[in-house]
C-alpha positions, 0 to 999 in steps of 0.5 A: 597030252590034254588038248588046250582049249583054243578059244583061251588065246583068239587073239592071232598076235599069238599065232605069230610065236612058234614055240621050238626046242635046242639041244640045250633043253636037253643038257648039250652045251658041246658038239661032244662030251660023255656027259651028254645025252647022245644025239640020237636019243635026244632027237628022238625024245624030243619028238616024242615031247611034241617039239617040231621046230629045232634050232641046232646048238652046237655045231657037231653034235647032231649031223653037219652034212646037209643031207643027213642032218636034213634026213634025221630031222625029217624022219622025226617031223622037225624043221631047221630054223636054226643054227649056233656057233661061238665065236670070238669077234673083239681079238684080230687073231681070232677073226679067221677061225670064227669067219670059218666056223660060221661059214661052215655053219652058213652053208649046212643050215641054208642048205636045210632051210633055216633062217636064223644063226645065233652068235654065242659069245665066248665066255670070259671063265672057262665053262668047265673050271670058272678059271678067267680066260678074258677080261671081263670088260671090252673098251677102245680097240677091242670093243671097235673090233667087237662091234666092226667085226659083229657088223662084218660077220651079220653081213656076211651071213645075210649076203651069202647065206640068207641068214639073219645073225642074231647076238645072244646075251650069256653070263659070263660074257662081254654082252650079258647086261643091260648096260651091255645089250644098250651098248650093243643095240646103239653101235650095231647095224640093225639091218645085219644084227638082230638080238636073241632075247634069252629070257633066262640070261637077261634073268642073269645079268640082272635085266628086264625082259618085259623093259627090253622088249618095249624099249627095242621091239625092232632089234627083237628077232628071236627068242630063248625062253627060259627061267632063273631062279632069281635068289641063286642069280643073286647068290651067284653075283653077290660072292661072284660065282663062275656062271658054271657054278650057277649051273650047277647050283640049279640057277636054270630052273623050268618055267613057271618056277623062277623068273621072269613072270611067264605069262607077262612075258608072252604078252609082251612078245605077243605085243610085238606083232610079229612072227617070232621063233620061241625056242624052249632051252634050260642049262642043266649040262652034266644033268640025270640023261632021264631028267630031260624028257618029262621036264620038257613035256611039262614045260611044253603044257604049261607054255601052251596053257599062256597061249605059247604053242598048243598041244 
């Protein structure tokens, strides 16, 4: 790789992003599927792609045992600052299997060092079929549940575990647009739940990153960078698409291409002033297993050529 010249970006507000990478960015949507690349040649590419910072993604897909998991990521230089789990908060019925997830997810990552837990909300169509499983929209007791048990699980996490939860925006669920995440924003705790700016998903629920980002630059607690092609997300919404088939369509493109604007965006973040984890992800489950390690290299060059990362 070329080295980067430092003298491009010496303003230190971008020292305080640290670019990292999640099974995602290498087609992994679940702990397990044929579809997907195996988890030890994942890691390995992904060191050899130069990442060493990792947020985990499904849990179950690499190593759950605290020792191990600390082992493999050791041997190939990365640090945990991460872990995901999905977990339904709006359904009374469903708040024992999510605590037990998460409490699983709690104590592995606080046992490896991390410092993040990323609630991904399930999907309202299946992620396989597109067939709807939900509604699409959360009102009176199902919506209090949401936010009481959203509040419930960030305190949770914090108390016992030393983690800060953060709400990730995703199509095809109950917080994927603007309308959503200010709805979200004004009835959590900030002290207990923070935000994952997923760049790609803001893309896809019609936002804007850049107004998000100055509006609530004290919710911003880590980020998921990434790009939408804007005229499939349009397509997708227009005859009302199953995000699956956005996928599959090649919605989730690598940056520069697509939106949003890279290199506003990185300013933006930079003008938080704030330490932020920067994790490189691309939805491409089900993709060619050699397509993911000379896209993440390129993406990786360009990044560090905005001033996110250096080579």
């Amino acid at each position: 790789m070329t080295q980067i010249d430092k003298s491009r970006n010496p303003d230190p507000r971008y020292n305080k992003l640290t670019v990292g990478v999640c099974p995602d960015q290498w087609g992994v949507w679940f702990p397990e599927d044929p579809l997907q690349i195996p988890w030890e040649k994942a890691l390995d590419e992904m060191a050899e792609a130069g990442f060493s910072v990792m947020e985990t993604g499904p849990f179950g897909y690499f190593p759950t045992d605290p020792k191990r998991l600390s082992e493999e990521m050791a041997k190939r230089g990365f640090r945990v600052v991460a872990g995901t789990a999905w977990g339904v908060l709006h359904q009374e019925d469903a708040w024992a299997a999510t605590e037990e997830l998460f409490r699983r997810v709690g104590e592995t990552h606080a046992a490896v060092g991390a410092e993040y837990v990323v609630h991904l909300p399930p999907m309202f169509r299946d992620e396989h079929t597109g067939d709807f499983t939900d509604v699409r929209h959360l009102d009176g007791a199902a919506w209090d549940l949401y936010v009481n048990n959203a509040n419930r699980l960030g305190k949770m996490m914090k108390d016992d575990y030393g983690l800060k939860l953060v709400l990730h925006p995703h199509g095809d669920s109950h917080i994927e647009t603007r309308d959503d995440i200010d709805r979200i924003f004004q009835a959590t705790d900030p002290e207990y739940v923070g935000f994952c700016l997923d760049t790609g998903h803001i893309v896809y629920g019609m936002g804007d990153n850049i107004d998000l980002i100055r509006t609530y630059p004290d919710r911003i607690s880590y980020v998921h960078i990434k790009a939408m092609d804007p005229a499939i997300v349009k397509q997708a919404h227009d005859e009302d698409w199953p995000f699956v088939k956005a996928v599959k369509a090649g919605c989730s493109v690598p940056p520069p291409e697509g939106e949003p604007d890279m290199p506003s965006l990185v300013e933006a973040l930079a003008d938080l002033d704030k330490e932020l984890y920067v994790i490189c992800e691309q939805d491409m489950y089900g993709c060619d297993p050699s397509y993911p390690l000379p896209n993440a290299i390129k993406v990786r060059e360009y990044l560090a050529s905005i001033g996110l990362g250096q080579l």
